[in-house]
NUVEXFI-450715 format. One record per residue (C-alpha): residue in one letter; residue number from 1; x, y, z. Coordinates in steps of 0.2 Angstrom, whole numbers, plus 2048, in hexadecimal, padded with zeros to 3 digits. Example, Ala and Ser with C-alpha at 12.3 -4.5 7.8 and 13.67 -1.06 7.14 Angstrom:
# residues 2
{residu:a; num:1; u:83E; v:7EA; w:827}
{residu:s; num:2; u:844; v:7FB; w:824}
# end
This chain:
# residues 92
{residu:x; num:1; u:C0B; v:BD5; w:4DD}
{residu:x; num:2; u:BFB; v:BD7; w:4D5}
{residu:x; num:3; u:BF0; v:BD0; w:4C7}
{residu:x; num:4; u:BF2; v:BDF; w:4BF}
{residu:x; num:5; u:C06; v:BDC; w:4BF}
{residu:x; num:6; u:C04; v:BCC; w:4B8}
{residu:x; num:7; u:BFA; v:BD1; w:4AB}
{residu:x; num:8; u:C06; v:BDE; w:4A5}
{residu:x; num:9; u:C16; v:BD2; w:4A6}
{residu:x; num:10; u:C0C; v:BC6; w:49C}
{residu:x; num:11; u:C07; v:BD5; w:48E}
{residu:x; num:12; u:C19; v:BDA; w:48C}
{residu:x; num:13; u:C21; v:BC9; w:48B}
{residu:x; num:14; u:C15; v:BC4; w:47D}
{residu:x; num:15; u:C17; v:BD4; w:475}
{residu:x; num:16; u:C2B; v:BD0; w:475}
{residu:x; num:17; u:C26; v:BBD; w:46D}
{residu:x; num:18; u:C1B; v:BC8; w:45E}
{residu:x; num:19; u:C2A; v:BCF; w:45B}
{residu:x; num:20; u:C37; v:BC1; w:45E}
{residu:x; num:21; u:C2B; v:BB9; w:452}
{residu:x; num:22; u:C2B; v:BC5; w:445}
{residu:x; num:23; u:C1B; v:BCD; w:446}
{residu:x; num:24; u:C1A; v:BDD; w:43F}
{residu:x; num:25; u:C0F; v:BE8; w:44A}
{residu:x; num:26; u:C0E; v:BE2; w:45C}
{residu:x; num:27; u:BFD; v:BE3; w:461}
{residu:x; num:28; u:BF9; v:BE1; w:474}
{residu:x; num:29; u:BEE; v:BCF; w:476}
{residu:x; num:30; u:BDD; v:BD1; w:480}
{residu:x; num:31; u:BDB; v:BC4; w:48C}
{residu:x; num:32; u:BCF; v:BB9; w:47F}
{residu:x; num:33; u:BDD; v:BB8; w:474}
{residu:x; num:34; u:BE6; v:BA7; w:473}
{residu:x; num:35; u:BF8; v:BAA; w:46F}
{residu:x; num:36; u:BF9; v:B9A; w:465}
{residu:x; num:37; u:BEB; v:BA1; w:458}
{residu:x; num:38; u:BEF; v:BB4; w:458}
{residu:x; num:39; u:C02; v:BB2; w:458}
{residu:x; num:40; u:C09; v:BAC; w:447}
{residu:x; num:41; u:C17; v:BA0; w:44D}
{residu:x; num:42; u:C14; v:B9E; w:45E}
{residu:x; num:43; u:C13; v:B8C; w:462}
{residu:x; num:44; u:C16; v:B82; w:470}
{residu:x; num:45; u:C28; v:B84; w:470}
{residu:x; num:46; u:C26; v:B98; w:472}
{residu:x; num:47; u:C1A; v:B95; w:47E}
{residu:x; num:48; u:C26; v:B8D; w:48C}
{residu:x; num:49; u:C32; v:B9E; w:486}
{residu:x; num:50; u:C25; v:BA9; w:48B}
{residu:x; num:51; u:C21; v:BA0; w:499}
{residu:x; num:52; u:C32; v:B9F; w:4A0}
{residu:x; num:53; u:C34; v:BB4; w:49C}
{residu:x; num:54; u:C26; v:BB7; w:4A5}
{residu:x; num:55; u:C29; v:BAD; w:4B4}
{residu:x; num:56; u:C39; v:BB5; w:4B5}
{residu:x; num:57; u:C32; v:BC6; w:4B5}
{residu:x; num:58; u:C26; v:BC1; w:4C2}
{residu:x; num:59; u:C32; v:BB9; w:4CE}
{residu:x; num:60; u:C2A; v:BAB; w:4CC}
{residu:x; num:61; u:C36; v:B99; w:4CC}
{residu:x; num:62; u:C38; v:B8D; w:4BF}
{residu:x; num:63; u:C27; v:B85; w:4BD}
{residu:x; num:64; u:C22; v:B75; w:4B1}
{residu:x; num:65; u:C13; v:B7C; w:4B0}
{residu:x; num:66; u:C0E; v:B87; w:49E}
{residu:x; num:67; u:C00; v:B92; w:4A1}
{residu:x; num:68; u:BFE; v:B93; w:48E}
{residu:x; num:69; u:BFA; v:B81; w:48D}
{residu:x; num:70; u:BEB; v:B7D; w:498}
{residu:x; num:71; u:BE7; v:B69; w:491}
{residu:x; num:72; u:BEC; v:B75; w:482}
{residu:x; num:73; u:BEB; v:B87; w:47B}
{residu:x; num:74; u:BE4; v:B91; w:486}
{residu:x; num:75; u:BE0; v:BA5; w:486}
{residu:x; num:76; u:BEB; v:BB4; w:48D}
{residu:x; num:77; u:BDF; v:BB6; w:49C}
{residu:x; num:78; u:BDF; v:BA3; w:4A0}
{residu:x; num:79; u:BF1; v:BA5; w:4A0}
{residu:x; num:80; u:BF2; v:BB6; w:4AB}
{residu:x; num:81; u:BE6; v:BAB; w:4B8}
{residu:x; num:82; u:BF2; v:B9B; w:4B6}
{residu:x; num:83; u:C03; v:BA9; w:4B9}
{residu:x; num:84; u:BFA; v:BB2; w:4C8}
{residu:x; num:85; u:BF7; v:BA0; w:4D1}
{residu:x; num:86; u:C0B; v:B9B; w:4CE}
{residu:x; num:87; u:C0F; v:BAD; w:4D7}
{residu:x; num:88; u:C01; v:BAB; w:4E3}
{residu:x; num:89; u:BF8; v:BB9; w:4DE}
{residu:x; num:90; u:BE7; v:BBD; w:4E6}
{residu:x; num:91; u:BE2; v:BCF; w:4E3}
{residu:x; num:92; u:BE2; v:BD9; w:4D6}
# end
């Protein structure tokens, strides 16, 4: 697996949440983007969802970690890094 593989599984699971949510137009977030800001209605809450959806899609087990919550928000490229270290990714 890659971080490029990673990336993506994060992009598409927090493009589901947009919609789950309610959002409109689901726009793609860059990796400066903090989900908790850009999203309307993503809170903590929707963050261990995500987190779980995309462990799953990366094989990854059940972790008690939440990279969306690094000693609090964090952005989507934070969280891609914190996701490539639970599946012990090292490339790209």
């Amino acid at each position: 697996m890659t971080r490029s593989e990673v990336r993506d599984a994060v992009h598409k699971v927090l493009c589901d949440a947009q919609q789950a949510l309610g959002e409109g137009e689901v726009n793609p977030l860059g990796d400066e983007c903090c989900p908790f800001e850009a999203i309307p209605g993503f809170d903590s809450l929707a963050s261990v969802e995500v987190t779980t959806s995309v462990c799953a899609a990366l094989g990854i087990a059940d972790s008690t970690a939440n990279p969306f919550l690094d000693g609090g928000p964090t952005t989507v490229g934070r969280a891609i890094d914190r996701f490539c270290s639970l599946a012990g990714v090292t490339d790209d």
